[in-house]
Residue frames relative to the residue before (quaternion, step in Angstrom):
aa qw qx qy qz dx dy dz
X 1.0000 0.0000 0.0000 0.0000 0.00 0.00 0.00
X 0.4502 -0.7164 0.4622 0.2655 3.34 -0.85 1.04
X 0.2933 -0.7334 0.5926 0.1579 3.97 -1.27 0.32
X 0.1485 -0.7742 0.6133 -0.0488 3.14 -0.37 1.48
X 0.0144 0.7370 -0.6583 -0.1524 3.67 -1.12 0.92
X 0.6120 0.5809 -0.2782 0.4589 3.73 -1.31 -0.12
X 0.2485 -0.7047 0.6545 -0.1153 3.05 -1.38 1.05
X 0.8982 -0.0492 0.0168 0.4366 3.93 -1.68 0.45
X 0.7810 -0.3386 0.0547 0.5219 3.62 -0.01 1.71
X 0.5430 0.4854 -0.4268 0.5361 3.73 0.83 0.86
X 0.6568 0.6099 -0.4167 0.1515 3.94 0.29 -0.05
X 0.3376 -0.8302 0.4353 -0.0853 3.51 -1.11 0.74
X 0.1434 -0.8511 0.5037 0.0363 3.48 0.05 1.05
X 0.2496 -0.8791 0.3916 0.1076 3.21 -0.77 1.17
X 0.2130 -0.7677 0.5617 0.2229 3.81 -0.48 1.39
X 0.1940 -0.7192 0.6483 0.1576 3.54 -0.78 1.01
X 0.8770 0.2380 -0.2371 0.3435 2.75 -1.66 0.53
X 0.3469 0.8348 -0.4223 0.0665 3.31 1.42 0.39
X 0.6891 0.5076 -0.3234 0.4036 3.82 0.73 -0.84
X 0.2098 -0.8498 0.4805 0.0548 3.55 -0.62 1.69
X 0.0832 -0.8825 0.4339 0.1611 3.37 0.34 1.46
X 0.7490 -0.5010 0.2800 0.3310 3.30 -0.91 -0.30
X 0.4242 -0.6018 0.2773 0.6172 3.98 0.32 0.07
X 0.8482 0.2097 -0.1651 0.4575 3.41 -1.23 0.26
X 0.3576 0.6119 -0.4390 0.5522 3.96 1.31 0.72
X 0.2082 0.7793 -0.5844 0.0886 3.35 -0.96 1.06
X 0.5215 -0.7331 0.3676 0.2357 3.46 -0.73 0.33
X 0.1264 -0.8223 0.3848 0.3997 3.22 1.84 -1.25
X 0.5825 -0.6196 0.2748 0.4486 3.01 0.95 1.10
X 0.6217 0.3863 -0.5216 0.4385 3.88 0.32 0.67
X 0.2657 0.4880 -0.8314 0.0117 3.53 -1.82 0.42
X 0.3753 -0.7494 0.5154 -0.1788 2.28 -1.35 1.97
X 0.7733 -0.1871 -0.0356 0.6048 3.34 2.05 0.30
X 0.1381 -0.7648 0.6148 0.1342 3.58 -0.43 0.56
X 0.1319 -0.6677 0.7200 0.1353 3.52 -1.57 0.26
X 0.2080 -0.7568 0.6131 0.0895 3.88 -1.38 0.27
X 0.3703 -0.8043 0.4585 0.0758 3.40 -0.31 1.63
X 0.7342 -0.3056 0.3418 0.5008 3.60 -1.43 0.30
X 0.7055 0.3590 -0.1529 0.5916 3.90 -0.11 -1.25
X 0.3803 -0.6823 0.5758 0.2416 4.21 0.49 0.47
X 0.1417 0.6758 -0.5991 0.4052 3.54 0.53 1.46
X 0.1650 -0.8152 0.5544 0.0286 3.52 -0.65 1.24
X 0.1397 -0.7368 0.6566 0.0807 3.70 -0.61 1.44
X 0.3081 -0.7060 0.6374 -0.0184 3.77 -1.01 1.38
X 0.1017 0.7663 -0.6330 0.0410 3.80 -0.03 0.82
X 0.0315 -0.8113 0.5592 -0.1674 3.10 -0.50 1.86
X 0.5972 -0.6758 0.3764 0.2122 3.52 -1.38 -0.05
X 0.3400 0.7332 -0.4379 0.3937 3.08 2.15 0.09
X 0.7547 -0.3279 0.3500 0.4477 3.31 -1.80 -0.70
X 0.7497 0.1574 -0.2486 0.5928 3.83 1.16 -0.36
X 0.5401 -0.7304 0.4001 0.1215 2.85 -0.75 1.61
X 0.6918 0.2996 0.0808 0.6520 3.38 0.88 -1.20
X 0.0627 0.7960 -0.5737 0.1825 3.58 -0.31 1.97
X 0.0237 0.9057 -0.4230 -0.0114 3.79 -0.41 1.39
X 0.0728 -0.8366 0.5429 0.0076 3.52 -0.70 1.46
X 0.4295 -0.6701 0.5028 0.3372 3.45 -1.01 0.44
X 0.8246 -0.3257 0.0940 0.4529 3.79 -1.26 0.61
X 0.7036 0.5397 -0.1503 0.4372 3.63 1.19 -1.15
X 0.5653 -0.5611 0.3517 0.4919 3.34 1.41 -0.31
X 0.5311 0.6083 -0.4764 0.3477 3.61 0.51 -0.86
X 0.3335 -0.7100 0.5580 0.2709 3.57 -1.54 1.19
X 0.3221 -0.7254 0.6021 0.0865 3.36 -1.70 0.59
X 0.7088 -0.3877 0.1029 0.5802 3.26 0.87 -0.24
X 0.1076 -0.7060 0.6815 0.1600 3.60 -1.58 -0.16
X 0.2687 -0.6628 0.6831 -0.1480 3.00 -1.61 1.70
X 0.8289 0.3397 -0.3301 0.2975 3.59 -1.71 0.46
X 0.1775 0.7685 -0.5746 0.2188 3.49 1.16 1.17
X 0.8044 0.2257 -0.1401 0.5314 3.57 -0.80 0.27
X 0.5862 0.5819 -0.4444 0.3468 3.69 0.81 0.16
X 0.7793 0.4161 -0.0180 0.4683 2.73 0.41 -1.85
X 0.2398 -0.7844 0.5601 0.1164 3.88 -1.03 1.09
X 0.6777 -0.2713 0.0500 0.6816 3.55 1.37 -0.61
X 0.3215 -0.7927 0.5128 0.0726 2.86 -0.91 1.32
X 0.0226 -0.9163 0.3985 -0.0342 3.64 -1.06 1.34
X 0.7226 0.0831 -0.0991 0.6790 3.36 1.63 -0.18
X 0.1122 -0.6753 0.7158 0.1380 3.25 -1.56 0.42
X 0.3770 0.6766 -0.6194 -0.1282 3.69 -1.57 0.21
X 0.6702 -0.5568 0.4333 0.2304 2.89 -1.74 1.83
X 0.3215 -0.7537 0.5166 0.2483 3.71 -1.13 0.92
X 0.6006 -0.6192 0.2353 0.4478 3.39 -0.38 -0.34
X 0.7172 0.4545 -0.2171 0.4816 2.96 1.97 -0.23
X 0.5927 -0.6853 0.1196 0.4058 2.90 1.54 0.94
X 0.5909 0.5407 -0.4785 0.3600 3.06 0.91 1.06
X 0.6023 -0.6094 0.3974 0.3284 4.08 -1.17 0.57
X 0.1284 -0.6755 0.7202 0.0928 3.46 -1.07 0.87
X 0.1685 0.8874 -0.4227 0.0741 3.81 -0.26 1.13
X 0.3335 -0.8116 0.4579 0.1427 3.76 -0.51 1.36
X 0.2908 -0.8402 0.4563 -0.0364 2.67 -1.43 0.91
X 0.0254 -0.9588 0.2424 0.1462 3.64 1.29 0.61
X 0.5329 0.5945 -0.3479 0.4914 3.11 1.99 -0.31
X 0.6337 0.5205 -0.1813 0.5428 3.23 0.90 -0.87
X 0.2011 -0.7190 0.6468 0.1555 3.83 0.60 -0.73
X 0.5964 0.4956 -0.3666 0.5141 3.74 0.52 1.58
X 0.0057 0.7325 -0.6784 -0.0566 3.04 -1.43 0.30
X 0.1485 -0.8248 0.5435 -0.0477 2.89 -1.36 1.46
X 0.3195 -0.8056 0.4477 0.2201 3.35 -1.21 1.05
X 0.0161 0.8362 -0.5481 0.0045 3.79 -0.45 1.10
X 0.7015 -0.4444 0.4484 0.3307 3.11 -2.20 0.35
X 0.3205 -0.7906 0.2709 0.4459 3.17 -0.66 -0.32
X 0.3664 0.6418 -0.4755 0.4772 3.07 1.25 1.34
X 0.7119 -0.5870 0.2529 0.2909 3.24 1.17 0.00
X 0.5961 0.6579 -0.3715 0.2717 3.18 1.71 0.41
X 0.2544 -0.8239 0.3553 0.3608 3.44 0.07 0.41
X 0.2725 -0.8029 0.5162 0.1209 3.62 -0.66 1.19
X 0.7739 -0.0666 -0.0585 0.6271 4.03 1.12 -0.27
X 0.0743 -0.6160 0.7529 0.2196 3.48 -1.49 0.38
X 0.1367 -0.6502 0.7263 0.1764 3.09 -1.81 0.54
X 0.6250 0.3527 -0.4126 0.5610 3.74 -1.00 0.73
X 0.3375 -0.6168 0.6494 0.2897 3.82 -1.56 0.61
X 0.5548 -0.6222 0.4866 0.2615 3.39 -1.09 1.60
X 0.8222 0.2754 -0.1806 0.4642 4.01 -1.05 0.92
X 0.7794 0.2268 -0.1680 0.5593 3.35 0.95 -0.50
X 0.1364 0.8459 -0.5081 -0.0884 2.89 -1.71 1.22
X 0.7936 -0.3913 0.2155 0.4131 3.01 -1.39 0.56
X 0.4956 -0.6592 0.4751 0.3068 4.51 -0.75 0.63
X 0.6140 -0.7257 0.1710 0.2593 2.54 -1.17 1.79
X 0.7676 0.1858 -0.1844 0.5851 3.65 -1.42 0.12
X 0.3845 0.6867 -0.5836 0.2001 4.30 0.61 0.08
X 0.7035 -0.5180 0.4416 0.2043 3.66 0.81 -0.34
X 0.5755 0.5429 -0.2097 0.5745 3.36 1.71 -2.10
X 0.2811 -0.5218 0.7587 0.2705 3.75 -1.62 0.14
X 0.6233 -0.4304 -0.4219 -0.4983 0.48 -1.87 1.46
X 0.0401 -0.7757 0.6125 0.1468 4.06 -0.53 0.50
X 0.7952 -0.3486 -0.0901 0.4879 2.51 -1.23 2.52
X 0.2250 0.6684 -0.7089 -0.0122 3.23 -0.77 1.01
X 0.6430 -0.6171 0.4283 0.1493 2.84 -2.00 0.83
X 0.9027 -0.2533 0.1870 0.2933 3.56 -0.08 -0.95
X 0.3748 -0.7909 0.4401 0.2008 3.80 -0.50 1.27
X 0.0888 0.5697 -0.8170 0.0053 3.68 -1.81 0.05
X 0.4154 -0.6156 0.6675 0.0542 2.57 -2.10 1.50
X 0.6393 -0.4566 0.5414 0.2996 3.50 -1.49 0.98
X 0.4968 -0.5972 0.4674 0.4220 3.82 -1.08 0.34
X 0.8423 0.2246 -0.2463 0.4237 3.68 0.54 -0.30
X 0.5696 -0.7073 0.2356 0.3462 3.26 1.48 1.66
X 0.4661 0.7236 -0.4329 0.2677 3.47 0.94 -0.09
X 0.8541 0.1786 -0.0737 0.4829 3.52 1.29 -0.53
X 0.0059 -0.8901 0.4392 0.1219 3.79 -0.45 0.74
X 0.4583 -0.7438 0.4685 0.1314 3.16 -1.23 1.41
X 0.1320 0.8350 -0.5237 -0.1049 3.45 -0.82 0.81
X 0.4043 -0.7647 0.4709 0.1731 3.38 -1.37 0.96
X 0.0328 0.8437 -0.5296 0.0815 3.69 -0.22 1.62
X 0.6518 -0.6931 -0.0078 -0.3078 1.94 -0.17 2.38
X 0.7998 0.0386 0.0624 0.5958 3.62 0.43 -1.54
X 0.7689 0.1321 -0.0122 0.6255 3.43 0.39 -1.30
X 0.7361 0.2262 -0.4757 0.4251 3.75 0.37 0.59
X 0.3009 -0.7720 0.5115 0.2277 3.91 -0.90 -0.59
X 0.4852 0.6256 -0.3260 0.5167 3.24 1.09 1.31
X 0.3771 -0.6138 0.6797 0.1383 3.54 -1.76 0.81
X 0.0173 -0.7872 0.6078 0.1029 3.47 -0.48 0.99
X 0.3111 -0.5793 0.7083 0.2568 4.15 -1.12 0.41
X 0.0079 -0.7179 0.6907 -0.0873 3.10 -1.23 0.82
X 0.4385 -0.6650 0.5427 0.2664 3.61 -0.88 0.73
X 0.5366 -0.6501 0.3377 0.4188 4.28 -0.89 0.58
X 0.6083 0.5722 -0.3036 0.4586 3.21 1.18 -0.32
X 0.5330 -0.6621 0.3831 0.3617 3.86 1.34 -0.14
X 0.4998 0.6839 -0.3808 0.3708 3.42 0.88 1.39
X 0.2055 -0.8602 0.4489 0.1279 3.25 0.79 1.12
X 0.2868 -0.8101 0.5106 -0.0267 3.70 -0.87 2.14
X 0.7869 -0.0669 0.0405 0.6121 3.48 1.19 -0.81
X 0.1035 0.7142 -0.6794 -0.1330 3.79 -1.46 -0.58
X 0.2958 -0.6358 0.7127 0.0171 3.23 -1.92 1.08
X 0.7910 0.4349 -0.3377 0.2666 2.96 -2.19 0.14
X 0.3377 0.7518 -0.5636 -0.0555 3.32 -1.64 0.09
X 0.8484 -0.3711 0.0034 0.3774 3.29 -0.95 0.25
X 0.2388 0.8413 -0.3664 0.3176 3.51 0.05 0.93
X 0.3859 -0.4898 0.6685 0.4053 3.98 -1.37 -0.05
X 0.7286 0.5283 -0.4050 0.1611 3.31 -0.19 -1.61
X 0.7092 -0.3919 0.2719 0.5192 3.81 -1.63 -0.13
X 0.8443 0.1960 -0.1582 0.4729 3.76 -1.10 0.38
X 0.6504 0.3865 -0.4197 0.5015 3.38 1.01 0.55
X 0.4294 -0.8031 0.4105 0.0468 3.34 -1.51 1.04
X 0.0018 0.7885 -0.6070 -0.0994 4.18 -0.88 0.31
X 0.8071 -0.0930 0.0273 0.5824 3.14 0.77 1.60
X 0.1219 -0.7872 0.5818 -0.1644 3.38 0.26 1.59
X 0.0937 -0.9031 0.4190 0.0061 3.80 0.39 1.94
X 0.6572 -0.0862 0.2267 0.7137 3.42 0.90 -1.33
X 0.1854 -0.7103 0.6771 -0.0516 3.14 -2.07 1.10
X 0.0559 0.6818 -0.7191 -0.1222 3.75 -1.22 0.39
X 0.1605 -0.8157 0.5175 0.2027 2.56 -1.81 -0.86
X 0.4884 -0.7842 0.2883 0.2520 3.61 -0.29 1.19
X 0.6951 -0.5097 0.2914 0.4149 3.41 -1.45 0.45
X 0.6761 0.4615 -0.2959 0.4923 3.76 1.45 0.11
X 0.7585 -0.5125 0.2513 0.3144 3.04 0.97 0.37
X 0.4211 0.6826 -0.4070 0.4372 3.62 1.71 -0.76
X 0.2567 -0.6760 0.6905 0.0157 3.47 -1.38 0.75
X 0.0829 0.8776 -0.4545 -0.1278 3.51 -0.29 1.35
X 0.3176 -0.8525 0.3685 0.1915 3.58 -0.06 0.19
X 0.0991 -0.6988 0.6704 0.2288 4.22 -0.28 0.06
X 0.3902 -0.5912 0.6985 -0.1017 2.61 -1.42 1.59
X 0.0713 -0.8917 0.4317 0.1160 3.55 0.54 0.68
X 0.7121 0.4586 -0.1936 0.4950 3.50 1.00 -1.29
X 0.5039 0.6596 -0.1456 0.5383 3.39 1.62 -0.96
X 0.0522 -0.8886 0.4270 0.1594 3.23 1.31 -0.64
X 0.5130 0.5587 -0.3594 0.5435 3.71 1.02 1.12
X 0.2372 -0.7509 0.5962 0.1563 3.23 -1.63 0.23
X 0.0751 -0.7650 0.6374 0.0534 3.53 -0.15 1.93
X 0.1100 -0.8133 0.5431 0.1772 2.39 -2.28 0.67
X 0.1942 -0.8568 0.4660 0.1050 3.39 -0.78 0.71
X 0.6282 -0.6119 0.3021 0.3736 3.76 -1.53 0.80
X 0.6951 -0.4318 0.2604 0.5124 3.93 -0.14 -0.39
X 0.6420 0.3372 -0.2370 0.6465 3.70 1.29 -0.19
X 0.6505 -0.6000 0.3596 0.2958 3.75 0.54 1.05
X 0.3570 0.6269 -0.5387 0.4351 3.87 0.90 0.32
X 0.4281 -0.7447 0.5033 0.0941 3.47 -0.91 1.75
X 0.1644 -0.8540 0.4816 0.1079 3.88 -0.63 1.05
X 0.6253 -0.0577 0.1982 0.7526 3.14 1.13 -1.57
X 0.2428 -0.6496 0.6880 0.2138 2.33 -2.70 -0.86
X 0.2780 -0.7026 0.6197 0.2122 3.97 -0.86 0.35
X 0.0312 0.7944 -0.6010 0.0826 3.34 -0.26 1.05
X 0.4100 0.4698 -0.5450 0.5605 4.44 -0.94 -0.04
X 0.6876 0.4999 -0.3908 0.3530 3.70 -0.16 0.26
X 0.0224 -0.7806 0.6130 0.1203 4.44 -0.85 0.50
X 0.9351 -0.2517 -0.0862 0.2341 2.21 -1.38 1.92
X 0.0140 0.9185 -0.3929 -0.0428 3.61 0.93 1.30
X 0.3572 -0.7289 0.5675 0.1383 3.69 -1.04 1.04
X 0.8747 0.2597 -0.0235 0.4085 3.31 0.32 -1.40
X 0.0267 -0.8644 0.4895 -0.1116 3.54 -0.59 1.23
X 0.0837 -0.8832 0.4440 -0.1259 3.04 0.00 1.51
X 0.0460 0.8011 -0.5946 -0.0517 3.75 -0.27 0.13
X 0.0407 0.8953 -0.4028 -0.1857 3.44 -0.60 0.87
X 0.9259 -0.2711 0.1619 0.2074 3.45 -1.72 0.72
X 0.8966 0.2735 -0.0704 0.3411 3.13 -1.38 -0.03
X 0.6013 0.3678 -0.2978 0.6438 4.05 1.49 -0.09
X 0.6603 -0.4428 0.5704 0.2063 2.32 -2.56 0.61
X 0.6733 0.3295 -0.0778 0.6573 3.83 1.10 -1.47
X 0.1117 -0.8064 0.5807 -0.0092 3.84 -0.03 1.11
X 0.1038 -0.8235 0.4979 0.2513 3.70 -0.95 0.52
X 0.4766 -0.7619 0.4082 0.1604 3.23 -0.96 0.53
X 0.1092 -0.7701 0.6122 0.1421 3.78 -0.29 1.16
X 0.1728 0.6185 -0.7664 -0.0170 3.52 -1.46 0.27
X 0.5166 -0.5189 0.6803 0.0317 2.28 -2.39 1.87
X 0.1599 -0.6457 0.7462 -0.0269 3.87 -1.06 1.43
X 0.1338 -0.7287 0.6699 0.0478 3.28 -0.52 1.42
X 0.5298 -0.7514 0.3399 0.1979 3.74 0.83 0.56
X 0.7895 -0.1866 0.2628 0.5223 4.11 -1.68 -0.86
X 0.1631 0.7240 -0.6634 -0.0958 3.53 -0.90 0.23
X 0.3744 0.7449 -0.3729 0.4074 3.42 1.14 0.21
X 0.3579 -0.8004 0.4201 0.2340 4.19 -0.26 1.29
X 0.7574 0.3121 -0.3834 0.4265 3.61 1.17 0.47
X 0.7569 0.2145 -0.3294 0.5221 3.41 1.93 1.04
X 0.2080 0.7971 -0.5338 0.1906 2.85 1.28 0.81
X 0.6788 0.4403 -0.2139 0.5473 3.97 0.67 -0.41
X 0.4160 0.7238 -0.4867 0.2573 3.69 1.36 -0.01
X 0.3015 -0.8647 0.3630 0.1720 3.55 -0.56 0.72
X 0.6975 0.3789 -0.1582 0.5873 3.70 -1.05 0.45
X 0.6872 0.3261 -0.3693 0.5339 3.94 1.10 0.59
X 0.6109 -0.5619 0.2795 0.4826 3.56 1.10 0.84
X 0.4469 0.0324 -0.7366 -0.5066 1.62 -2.20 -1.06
X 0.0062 -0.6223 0.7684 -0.1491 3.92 -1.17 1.15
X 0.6863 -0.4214 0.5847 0.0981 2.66 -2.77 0.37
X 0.2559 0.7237 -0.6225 -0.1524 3.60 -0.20 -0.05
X 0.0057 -0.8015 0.5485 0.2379 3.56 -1.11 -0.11
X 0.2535 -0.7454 0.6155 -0.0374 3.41 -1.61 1.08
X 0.6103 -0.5619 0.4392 0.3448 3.16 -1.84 0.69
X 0.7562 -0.2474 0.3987 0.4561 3.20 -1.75 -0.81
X 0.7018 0.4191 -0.2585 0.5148 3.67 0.90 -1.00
X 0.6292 -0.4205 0.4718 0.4525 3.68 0.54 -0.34
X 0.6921 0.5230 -0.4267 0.2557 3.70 0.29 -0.36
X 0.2982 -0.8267 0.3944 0.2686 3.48 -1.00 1.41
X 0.5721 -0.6836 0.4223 0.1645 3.02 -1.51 0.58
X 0.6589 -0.2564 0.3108 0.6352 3.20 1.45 -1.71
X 0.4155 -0.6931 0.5890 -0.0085 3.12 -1.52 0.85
X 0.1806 -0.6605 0.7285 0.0214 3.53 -0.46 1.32
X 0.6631 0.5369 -0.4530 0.2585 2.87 -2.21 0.44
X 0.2670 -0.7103 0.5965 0.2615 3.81 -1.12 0.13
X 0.7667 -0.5857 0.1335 0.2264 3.59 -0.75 0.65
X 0.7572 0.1855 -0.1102 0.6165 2.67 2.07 -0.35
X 0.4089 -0.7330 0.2802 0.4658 3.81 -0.45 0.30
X 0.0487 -0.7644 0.6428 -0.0064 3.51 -1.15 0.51
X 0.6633 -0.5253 0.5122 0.1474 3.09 -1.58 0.34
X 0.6814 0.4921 -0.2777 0.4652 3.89 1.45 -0.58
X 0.7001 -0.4482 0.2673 0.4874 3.77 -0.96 0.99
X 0.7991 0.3778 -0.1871 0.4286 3.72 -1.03 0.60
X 0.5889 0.3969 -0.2395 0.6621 3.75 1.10 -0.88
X 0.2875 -0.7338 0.6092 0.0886 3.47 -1.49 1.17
X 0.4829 -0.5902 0.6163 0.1967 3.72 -1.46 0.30
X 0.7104 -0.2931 0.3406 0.5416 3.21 -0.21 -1.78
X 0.0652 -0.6869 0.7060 0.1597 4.12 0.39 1.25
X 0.2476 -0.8050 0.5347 -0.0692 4.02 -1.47 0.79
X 0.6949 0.0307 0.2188 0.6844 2.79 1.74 -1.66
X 0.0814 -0.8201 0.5347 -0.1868 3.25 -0.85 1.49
X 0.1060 -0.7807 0.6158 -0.0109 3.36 -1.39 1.34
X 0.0767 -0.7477 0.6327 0.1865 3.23 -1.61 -0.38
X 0.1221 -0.8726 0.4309 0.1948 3.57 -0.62 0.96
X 0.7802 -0.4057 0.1182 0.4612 4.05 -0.29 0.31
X 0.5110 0.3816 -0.3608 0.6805 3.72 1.37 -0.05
X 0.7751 -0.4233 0.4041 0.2381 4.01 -0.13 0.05
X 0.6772 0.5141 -0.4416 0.2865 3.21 1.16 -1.08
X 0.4409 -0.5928 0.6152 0.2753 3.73 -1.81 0.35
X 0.1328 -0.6057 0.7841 0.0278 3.22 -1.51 0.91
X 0.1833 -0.7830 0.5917 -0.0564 2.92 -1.05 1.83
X 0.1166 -0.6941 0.6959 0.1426 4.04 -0.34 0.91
X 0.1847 0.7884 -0.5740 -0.1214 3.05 -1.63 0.43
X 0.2759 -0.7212 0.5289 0.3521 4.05 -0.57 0.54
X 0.2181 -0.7652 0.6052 -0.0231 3.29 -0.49 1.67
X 0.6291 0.4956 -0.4160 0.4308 3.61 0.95 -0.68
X 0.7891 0.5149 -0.1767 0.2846 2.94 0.68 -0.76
X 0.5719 0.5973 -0.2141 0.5199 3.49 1.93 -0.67
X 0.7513 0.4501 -0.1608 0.4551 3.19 1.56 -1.54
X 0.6170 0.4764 -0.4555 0.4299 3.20 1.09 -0.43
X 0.5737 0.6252 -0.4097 0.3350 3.67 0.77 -0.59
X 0.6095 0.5914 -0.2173 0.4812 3.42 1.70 -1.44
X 0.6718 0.4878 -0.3315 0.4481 3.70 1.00 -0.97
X 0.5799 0.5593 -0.3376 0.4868 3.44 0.90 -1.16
X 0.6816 0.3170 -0.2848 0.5948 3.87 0.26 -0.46
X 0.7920 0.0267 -0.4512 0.4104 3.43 -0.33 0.69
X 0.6417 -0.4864 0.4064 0.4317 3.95 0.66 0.35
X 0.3414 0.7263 -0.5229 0.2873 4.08 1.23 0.29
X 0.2748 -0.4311 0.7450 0.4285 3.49 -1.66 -0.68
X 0.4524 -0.6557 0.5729 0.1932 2.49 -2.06 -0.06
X 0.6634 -0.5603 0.3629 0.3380 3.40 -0.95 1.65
X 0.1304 -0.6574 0.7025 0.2392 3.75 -1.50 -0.09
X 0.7740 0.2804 -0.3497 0.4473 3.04 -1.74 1.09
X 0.1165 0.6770 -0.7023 0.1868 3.84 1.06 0.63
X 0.3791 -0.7255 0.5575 0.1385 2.96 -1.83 0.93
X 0.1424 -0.8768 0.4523 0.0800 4.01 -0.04 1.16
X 0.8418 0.0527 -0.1200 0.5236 3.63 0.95 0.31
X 0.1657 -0.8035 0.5645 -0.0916 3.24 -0.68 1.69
X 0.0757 -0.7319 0.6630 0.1383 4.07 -1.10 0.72
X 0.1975 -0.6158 0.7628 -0.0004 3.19 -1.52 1.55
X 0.4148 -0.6902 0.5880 -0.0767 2.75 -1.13 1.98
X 0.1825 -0.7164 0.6374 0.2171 4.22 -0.30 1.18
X 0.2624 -0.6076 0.7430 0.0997 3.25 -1.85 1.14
X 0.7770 -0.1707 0.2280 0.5614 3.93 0.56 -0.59
């Protein structure tokens, strides 16, 4: 029986089990972000032994690339000229590649980072977005810092904002960032549990808030009025970890903040349609959502809080298929 999530011109049928790895290919149950080329080729940037898993729209693999590069992989975003801007938080780097895998610039010094909460890039950042006329790139730093650096494409850092804080333009975990055909820089505020937004020089507009603890920030293509998906990787806390109706789910929203709709079942689970930890989000040119998610890494936290083991075979990346 098929699983249908979503409701009134938002609904989605999930294909489980869709990515056909190879034998003895495994993700370890994290992707930590997925991007979706021109030709709707899906790049999986996972934590297994190949860093950088590629399938065509149907699932079938095509190749896999970034062995020895990549230390923990955490964000991907698709340029416009079809090449990969991809973060690296173990490493403390981001790096700009073909999508065969060559790497044409790093920015950051690979192993070393910058002291905590210092502000400097980058400790563990998280995730990049290009300005609409590629001229500038935004980066979101991330774990151990609490800032949006601007960074020319060529790896010249022009400005940075933000620090540790609730208040407007301050951050608790700067996760993923885009930006819109005007120019607006948005930012998850994961810990902050909001999406702020700011103009292209870091000047604080708003915020999208009704949302837990958002991971995945997507913004998609090709419009003037762009919607926004975000992955709510939800409670991880052992006296709400089971707290219903706060994900982990999909919600998705306009340009202004207004939701639309809410993927997901109320609680997390392990069965087609019910989410772990969504992290890293796509869309490919028919609508569908590619959902990455670090399941080892959510669930083991979940098991540890109630004294469980941990399942084998967690599923880490799921495609919802739009019906209308």
């Amino acid at each position: 029986m098929s699983v249908i999530l979503g409701t009134d011109g938002y609904r989605y049928e999930v294909s489980d089990n869709w990515a056909k790895l190879p034998p003895g290919m495994e993700f370890n149950a994290d992707v930590a972000a997925v991007g979706v080329d021109e030709n709707d080729n899906v790049y999986a940037f996972n934590r297994g032994k190949h860093p950088m898993c590629v399938f065509d729209r149907n699932g079938n693999f095509l190749r896999s690339w970034g062995e020895g590069i990549f230390v923990r992989p955490h964000g991907v975003h698709m340029a416009p000229d079809d090449t990969l801007w991809l973060t690296d938080d173990g490493d403390h780097t981001v790096r700009h590649c073909t999508l065969d895998g060559k790497v044409l610039l790093t920015i950051g010094i690979p192993g070393k980072s910058a002291p905590y909460m210092s502000g400097e890039p980058f400790h563990r950042c998280t995730h990049t977005a290009l300005s609409p006329q590629c001229d500038y790139l935004y980066i979101s730093d991330g774990y151990g810092n609490s800032r949006v650096h601007k960074y020319t494409p060529d790896g010249k850092r022009v400005t940075s904002w933000g620090e540790p804080g609730t208040d407007p333009g301050q951050f608790n975990i700067a996760h993923n960032i885009c930006c819109d055909p005007d120019g607006w820089v948005y930012v998850a505020d994961r810990e902050n549990h909001r999406v702020q937004v700011f103009d292209g020089n870091g000047k604080y507009e708003t915020q999208w808030v009704n949302m837990h603890r958002p991971s995945g920030l997507y913004m998609e293509t090709g419009t003037r009025t762009p919607r926004f998906f975000v992955g709510e990787i939800g409670p991880d806390m052992a006296v709400n970890i089971d707290l219903p109706n706060c994900g982990p789910r999909i919600s998705i929203y306009t340009s202004k903040g207004e939701l639309l709709a809410r993927l997901g079942h109320p609680h997390a689970g392990l069965a087609p349609g019910q989410f772990i930890s969504p992290h890293g989000l796509a869309v490919d040119s028919r609508g569908d959502i590619y959902v990455g998610e670090v399941s080892f890494t959510n669930w083991g936290r979940r098991v540890r809080a109630k004294g469980e083991e941990l399942p084998s075979g967690l599923r880490s990346l799921q495609k919802l298929v739009k019906v209308s």
